[in-house]
C-alpha positions as a Python dict, from the first residue, in 0.01 Angstrom:
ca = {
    (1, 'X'): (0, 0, 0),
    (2, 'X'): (-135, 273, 147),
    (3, 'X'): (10, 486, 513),
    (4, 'X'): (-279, 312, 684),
    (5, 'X'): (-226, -9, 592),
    (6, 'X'): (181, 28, 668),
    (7, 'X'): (48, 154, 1040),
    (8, 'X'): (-132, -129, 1100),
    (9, 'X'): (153, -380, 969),
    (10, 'X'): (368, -170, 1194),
    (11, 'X'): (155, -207, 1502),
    (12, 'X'): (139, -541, 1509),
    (13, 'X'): (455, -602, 1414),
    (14, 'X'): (566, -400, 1680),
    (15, 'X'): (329, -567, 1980),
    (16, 'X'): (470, -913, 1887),
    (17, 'X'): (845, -818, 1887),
    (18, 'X'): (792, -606, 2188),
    (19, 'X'): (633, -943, 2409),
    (20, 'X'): (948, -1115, 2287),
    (21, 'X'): (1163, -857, 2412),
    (22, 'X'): (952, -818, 2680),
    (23, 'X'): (999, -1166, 2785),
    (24, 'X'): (1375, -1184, 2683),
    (25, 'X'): (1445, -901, 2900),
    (26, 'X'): (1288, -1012, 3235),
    (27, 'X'): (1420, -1408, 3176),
    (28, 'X'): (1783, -1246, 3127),
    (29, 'X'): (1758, -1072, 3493),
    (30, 'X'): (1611, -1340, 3638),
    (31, 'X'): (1925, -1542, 3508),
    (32, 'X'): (2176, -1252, 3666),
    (33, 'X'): (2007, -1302, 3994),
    (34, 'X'): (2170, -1445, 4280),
    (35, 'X'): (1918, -1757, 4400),
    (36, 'X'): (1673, -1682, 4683),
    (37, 'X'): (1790, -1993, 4903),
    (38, 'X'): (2158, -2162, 4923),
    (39, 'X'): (2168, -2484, 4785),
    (40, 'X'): (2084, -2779, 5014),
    (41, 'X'): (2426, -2876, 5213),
    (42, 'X'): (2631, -3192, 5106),
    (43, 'X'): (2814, -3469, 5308),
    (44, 'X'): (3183, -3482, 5262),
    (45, 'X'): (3269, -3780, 5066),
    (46, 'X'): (3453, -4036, 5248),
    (47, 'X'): (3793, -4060, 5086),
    (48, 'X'): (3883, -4379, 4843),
    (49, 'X'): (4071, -4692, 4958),
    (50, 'X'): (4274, -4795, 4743),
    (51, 'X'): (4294, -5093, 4899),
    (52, 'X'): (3941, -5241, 4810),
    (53, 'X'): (4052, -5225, 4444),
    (54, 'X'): (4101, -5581, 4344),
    (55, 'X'): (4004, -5477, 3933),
    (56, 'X'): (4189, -5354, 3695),
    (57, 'X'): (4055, -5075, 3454),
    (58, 'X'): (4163, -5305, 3149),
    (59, 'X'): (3961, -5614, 3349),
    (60, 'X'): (3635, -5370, 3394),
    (61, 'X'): (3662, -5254, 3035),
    (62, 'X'): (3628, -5617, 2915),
    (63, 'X'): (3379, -5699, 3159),
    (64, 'X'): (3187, -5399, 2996),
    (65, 'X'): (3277, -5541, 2669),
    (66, 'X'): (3062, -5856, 2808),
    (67, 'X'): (2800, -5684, 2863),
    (68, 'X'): (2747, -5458, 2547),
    (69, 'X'): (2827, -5778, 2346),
    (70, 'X'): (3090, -5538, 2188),
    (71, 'X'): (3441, -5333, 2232),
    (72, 'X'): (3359, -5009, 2371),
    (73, 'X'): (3490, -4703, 2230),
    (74, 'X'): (3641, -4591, 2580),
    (75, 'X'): (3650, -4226, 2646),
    (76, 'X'): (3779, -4231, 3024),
    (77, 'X'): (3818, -4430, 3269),
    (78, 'X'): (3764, -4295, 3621),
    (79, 'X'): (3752, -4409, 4005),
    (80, 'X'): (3478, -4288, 4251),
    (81, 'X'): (3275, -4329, 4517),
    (82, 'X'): (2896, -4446, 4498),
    (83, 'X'): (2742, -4413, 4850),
    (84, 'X'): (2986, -4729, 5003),
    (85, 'X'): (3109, -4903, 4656),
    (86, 'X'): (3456, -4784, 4492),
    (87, 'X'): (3344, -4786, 4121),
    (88, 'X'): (3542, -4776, 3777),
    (89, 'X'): (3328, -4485, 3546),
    (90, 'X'): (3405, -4603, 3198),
    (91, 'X'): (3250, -4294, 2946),
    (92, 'X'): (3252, -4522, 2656),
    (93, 'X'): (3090, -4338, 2292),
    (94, 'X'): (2836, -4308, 2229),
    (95, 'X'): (2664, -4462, 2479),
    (96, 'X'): (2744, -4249, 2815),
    (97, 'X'): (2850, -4395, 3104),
    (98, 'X'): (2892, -4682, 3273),
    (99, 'X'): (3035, -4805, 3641),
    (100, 'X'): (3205, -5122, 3722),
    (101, 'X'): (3243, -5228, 4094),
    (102, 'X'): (3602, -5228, 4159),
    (103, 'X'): (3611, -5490, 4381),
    (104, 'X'): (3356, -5725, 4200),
    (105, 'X'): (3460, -5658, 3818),
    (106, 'X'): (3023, -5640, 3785),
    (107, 'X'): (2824, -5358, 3640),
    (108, 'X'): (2725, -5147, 3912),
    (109, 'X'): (2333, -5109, 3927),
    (110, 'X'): (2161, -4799, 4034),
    (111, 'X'): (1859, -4944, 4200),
    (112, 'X'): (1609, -4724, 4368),
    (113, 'X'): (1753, -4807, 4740),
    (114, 'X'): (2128, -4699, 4583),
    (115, 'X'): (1913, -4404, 4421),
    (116, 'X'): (1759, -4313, 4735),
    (117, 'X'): (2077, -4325, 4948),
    (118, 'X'): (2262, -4091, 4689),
    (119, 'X'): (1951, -3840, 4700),
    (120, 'X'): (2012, -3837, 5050),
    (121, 'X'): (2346, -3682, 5108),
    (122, 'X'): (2295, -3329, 5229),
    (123, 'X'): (1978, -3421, 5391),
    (124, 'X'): (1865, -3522, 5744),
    (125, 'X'): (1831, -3840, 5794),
    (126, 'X'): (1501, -3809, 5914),
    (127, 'X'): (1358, -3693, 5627),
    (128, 'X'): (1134, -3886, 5460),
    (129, 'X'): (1084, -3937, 5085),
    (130, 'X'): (741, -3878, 4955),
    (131, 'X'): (794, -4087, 4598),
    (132, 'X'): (1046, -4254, 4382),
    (133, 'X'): (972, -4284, 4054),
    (134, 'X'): (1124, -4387, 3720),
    (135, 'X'): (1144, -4099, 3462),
    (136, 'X'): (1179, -4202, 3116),
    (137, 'X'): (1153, -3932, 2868),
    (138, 'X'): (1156, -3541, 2948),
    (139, 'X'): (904, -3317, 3073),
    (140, 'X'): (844, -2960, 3171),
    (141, 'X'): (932, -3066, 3513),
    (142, 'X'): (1262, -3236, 3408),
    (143, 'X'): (1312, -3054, 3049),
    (144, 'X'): (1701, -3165, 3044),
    (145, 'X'): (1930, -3424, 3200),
    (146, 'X'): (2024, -3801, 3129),
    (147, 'X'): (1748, -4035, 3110),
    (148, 'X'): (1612, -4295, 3212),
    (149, 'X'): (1685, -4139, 3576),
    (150, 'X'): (1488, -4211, 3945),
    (151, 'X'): (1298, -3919, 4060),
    (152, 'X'): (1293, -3889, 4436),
    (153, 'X'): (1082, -3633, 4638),
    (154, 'X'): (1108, -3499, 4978),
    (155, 'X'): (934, -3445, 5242),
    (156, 'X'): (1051, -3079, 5326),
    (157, 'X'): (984, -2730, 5326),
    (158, 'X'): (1110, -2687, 5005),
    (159, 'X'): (948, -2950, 4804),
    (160, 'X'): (1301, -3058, 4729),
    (161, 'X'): (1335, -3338, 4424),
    (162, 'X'): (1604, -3521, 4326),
    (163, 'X'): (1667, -3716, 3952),
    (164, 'X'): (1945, -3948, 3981),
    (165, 'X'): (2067, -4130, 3678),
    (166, 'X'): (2066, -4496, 3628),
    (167, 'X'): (2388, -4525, 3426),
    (168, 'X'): (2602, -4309, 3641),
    (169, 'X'): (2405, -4200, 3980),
    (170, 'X'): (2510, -3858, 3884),
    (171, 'X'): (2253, -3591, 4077),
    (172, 'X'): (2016, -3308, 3937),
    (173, 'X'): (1854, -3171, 4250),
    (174, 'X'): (1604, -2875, 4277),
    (175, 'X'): (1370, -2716, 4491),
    (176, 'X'): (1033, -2516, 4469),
    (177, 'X'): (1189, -2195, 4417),
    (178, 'X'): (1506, -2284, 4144),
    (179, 'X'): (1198, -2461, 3943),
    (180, 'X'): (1015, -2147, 3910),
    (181, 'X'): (1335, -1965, 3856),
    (182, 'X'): (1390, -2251, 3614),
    (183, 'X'): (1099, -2223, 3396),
    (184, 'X'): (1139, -1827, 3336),
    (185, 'X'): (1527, -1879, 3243),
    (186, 'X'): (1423, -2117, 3005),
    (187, 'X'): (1216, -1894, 2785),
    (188, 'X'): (1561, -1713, 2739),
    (189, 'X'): (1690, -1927, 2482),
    (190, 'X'): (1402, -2097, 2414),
    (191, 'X'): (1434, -2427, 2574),
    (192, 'X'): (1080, -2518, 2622),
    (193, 'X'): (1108, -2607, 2244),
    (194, 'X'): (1311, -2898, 2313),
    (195, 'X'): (980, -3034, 2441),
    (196, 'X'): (760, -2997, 2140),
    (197, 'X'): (1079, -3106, 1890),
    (198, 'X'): (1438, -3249, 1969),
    (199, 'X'): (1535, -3068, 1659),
    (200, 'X'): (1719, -2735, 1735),
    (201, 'X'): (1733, -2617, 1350),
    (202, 'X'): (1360, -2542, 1479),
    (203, 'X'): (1462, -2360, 1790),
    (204, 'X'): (1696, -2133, 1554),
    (205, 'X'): (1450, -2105, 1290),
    (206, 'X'): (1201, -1904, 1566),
    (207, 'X'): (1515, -1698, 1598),
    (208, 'X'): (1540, -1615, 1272),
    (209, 'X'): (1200, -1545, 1175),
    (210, 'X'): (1137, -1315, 1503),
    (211, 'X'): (1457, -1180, 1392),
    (212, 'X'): (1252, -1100, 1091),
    (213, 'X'): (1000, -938, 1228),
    (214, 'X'): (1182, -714, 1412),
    (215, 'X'): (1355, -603, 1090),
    (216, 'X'): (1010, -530, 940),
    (217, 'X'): (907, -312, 1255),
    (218, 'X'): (1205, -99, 1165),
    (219, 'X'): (1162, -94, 821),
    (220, 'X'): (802, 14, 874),
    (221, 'X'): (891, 259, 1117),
    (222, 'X'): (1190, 417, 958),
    (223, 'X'): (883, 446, 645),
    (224, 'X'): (625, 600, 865),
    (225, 'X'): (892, 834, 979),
    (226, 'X'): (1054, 970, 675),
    (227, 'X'): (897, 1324, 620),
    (228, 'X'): (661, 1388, 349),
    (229, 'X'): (694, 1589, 45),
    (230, 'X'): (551, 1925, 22),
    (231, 'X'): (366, 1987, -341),
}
C-alpha cells in the first residue's frame, strides 16, 4: 500500500472519528449544563391517615395473588398516596408494580381521570389539557420509561407533557426545552439505539468498532508521521 493510499485511509478515518467526537463533546456539555427553566412546581402531598387503612399488606398481597392467578415474588411492600386513595405498592418480580387500595383490598386502576389528576399537581388548575393518550411502546418522543403509560399534554407556554404509568401512576414530565436538551444528551451514550434494537450488545458493539476506527486513525497517522529514510 502505497503513502497515498494510507492518506486517504487516514482522512477518512479521521473525518468519521472526528463527527463522533464532535458530537460526543457538545452532548457531554449540554449534559453539565444547568437547565434553562426550573422544573414545574409541585403540590405538597397531603400527609397519610393511618386511619383509612382497613388492609393488611399480607391481605393485599393475596388479593394480588387473585389477580395474577399466582404467588407473587414480593419485592416491597409500600404505603402512599395516589391523588385521594391510601394505596399498598407491592414491587412484586418480575412484573413491576402494583397498588392495592388500602381501604378496599382492590387493585387500584390508573384510569385516564386518576391519570389526569396526578399530571396535574404542580399545575394551575385552570389549565387545560390538550390530549390524553395511551402510549404503548417507545418512541423518540418517549425513548425510556414504563409502559403502557397515559400521555397527557398541556395547554401552556411550555408545551409541558406528562406520561404517567398505568401500573404505578409514577410521573415522567417534560417540557419543550428538557426535550430538546433531551434528544442531544441522548446521542452521548447512544440511546437512540434502543429505538432501532432493545439489544444493548449492539449499542456496545458501535462502541467498539468506532473505538476501532479511532485506533486506525492513529495508527495511520503515527505511519504518515514517522520520518523517511534518506538513501
Amino acid at each position: 500500500m502505497n503513502k497515498g493510499t494510507i492518506y486517504k485511509v487516514h482522512k477518512w478515518l479521521g473525518v468519521t472519528v472526528g463527527a463522533f467526537i464532535l458530537v460526543w463533546l457538545i452532548s457531554g456539555i449540554v449534559i453539565i449544563l444547568p437547565p434553562p427553566f426550573p422544573a414545574p412546581g409541585r403540590q405538597r402531598t397531603p400527609p397519610l391517615d393511618f386511619q383509612e387503612i382497613t388492609v393488611s399488606p399480607a391481605e393485599a398481597v393475596g388479593n394480588l395473588g387473585k389477580v395474577l392467578k399466582a404467588s407473587p415474588q414480593v419485592m416491597s411492600v409500600s404505603l402512599r398516596r395516589v391523588v385521594d386513595a391510601v394505596v399498598y405498592e407491592v414491587v412484586v418480580n418480575p412484573r413491576g408494580s402494583h397498588l392495592i387500595d388500602a381501604r378496599s383490598g382492590q387493585v387500584f386502576m390508573i384510569t385516564p381521570e386518576v391519570a389526569e389528576q396526578i399530571a396535574r399537581d404542580g399545575f394551575p388548575s385552570s389549565a387545560r389539557v390538550l390530549q390524553i393518550e395511551r402510549v404503548d411502546r417507545h418512541s423518540f418522543a418517549y425513548p425510556w420509561g414504563p409502559l403502557p403509560a397515559y400521555r397527557i399534554e398541556f395547554d401552556d407556554d411550555r408545551a409541558t407533557v406528562s406520561y404517567i404509568s398505568t401500573s404505578d401512576g409514577t410521573v415522567r414530565r417534560s417540557d419543550r426545552w428538557s426535550r430538546i436538551r433531551g434528544a442531544i444528551t441522548s446521542l452521548h451514550t447512544f440511546e437512540p439505539v434502543k429505538l432501532v434494537t432493545k439489544r444493548d450488545a449492539v449499542r456496545k458493539g458501535l462502541l467498539a468498532l468506532l473505538s476501532m476506527v479511532g485506533i486506525g486513525v492513529a495508527g495511520t497517522g503515527y505511519y504518515l508521521a514517522r520520518p523517511r529514510r534518506r538513501p
